[in-house]
N, C-alpha and C positions, 0 to 999 in steps of 0.2 A: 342268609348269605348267598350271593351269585353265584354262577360256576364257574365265570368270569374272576369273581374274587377267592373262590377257589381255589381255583388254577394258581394265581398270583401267590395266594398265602403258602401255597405246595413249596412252589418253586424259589420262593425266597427261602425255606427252612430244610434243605438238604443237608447232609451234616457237611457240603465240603461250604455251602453259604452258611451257616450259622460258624462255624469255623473260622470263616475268613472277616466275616463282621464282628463276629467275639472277640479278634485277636486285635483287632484296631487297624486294619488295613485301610476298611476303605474308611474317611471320617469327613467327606465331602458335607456332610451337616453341621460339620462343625464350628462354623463361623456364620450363620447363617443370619444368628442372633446378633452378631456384628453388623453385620450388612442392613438388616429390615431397621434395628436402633440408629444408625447411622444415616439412614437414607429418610428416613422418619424427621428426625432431627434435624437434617438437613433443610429438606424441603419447608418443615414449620417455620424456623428460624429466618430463613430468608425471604418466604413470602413476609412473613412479617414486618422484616423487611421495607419489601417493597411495597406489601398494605402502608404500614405507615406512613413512610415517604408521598406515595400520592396521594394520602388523606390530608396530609400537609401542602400538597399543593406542590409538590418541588419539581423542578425538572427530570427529563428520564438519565441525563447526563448522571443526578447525583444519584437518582434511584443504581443506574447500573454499580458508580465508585463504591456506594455501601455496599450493594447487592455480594460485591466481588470480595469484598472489603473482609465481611463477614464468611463467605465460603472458605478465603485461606484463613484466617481466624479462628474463627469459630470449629471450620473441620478439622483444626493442626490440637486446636484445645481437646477437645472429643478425642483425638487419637491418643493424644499423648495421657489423656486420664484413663484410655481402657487399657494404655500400653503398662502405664502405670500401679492399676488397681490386680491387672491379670496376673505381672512382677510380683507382687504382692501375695498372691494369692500362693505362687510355685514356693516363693520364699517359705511361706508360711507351711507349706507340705512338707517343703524339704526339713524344719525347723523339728516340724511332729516325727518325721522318718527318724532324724539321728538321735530324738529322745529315746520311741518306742525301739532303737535299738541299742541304744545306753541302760534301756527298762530289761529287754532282754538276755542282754551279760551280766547283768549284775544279779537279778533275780527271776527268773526263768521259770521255775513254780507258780510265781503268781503272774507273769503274763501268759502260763498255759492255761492258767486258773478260768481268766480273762475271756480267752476264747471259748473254755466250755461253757460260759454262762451263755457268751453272747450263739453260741451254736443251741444251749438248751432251751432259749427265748424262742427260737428257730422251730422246735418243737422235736428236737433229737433228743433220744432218751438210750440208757445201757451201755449197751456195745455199739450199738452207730454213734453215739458221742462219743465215745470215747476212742473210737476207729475214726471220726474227722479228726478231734482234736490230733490223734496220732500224724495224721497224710499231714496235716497244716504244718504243726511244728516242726517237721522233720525236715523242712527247709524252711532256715531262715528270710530267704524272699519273699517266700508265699508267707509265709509268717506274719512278717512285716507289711506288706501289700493289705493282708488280711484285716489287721488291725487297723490301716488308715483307713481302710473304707467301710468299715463296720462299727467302730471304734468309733473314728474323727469324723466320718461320712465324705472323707474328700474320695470325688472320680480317678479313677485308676487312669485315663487319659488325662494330660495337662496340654491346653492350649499352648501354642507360639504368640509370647504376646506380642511380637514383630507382625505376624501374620493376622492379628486380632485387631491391632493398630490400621496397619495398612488396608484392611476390610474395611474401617469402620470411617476413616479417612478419607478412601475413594466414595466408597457408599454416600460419602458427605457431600464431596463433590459432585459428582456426576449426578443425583437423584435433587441434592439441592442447588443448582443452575437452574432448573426446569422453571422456575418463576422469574426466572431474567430471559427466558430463552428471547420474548415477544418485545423487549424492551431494546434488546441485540440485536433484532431481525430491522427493527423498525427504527433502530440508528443508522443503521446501514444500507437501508432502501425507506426513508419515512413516508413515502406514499402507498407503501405495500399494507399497511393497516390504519385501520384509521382511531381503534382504543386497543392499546396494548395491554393496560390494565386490564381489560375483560378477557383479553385471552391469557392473560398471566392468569386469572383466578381462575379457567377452564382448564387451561396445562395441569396447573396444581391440582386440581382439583383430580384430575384424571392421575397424577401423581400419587396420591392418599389412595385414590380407591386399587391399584396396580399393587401399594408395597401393602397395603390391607389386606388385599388378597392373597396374595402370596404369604404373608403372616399365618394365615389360616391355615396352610398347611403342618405349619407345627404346632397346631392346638385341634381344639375339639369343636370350635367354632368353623359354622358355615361359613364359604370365604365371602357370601353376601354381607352378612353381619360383622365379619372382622372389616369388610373393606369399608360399610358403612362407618362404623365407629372410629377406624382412623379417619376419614374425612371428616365426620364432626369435629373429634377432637383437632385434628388441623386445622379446620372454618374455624371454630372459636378463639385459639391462638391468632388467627390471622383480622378476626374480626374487632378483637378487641385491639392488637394494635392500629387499625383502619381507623376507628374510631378515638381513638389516643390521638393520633395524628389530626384528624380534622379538628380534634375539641383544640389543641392548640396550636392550631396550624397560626395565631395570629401572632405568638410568640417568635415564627420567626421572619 
């Protein structure tokens, strides 16, 4: 380790920084997964888009009307399924909260029971188990809390799913335009380029490799290799509608 990374790992773990991060203050990560899925999805979808349309030969008039067509579409569906599944998810916490505390009035032995097993999986034994189980039960919040998240495995943070929606929405927008950018520029000045479609695939392309990278920050992959594997995966989706589109482009 650096001393550089030293420094960093000190200064993050003070007790008034582990404090303030354990308590949920700052959660600026929290959506992030919204954002790269969204922007991801975004950008595939529409180049494909517009790979297909000029494999079929169409004008950039209709390439732009799908282009568009699809961005409110496609990113209103997206939002509304994360706004949807995230609902789902609070529901579903709240559902287990008012059982495990309908488990707790009514028989309270065995959801003390409960937690000494899941504490002596833990590897507590004696008087420390039996001194957790005490501090636990002795408020039924932490009590409650305890069991969703050791119990049910749900996170003690619940997203906004307003704010998971709207992430994943904008992200849709704004990261998937980027393949109409050269088609917009070049309706609007047509002597400014002379193949729009080739810089539609270089935008994009530069698009994949940007949200790849940045992906790599919340995993274990080099962001070389994250950024790589999202532009494959995007080229492929885009290549095969390209391709889709030319084989019958005589269809229309």
């Amino acid at each position: 380790m650096s001393v550089s990374s030293r420094t960093e790992l000190e200064a993050s773990h003070t007790p008034a920084t582990i404090r303030k991060r354990l308590s949920g203050f700052d959660r600026s990560d929290t959506y992030v997964s919204d954002f790269i899925y969204g922007a991801i999805d975004g950008t595939v979808t529409t180049f494909a888009v517009v790979a297909g349309v000029a494999g079929a030969g169409l004008n950039e008039g209709i390439i732009i009307l799908l282009g568009i067509a699809n961005l409110a579409a496609d990113g209103f569906s997206m939002a509304a399924s994360n706004f949807l599944g995230t609902r789902a998810n609070a529901h579903a916490r709240e559902k287990t909260r008012q059982q495990e505390e309908e488990h707790v009035a009514i028989y309270p032995e065995g959801e003390r029971e409960e937690i000494r097993q899941i504490f002596f999986e833990k590897g507590f034994r004696d008087e420390d188990l039996e001194r957790i189980v005490e501090v636990i039960t002795e408020d039924k919040q932490r009590w409650i809390e305890t069991m969703l998240r050791e119990e049910h495995g749900y996170s003690a943070y619940q997203p906004s799913a307003w704010k998971a929606a709207l992430v994943t929405f904008f992200a849709f927008l704004i990261i998937g335009a980027i393949p109409l950018i050269s088609f917009l520029v070049n309706w609007a000045w047509p002597a400014l380029m002379t193949d729009p479609f080739l810089w539609s695939c270089a935008l994009t392309g530069l698009a994949f490799l940007c949200v790849g990278a940045l992906k790599s920050r919340y995993s274990l992959q080099h962001w070389l290799v994250s950024a790589s594997e999202t532009l494959v995966v995007g080229g492929l989706a885009a290549a095969i509608a390209y391709f889709l589109g030319e084989s019958l482009k005589h269809l229309v």
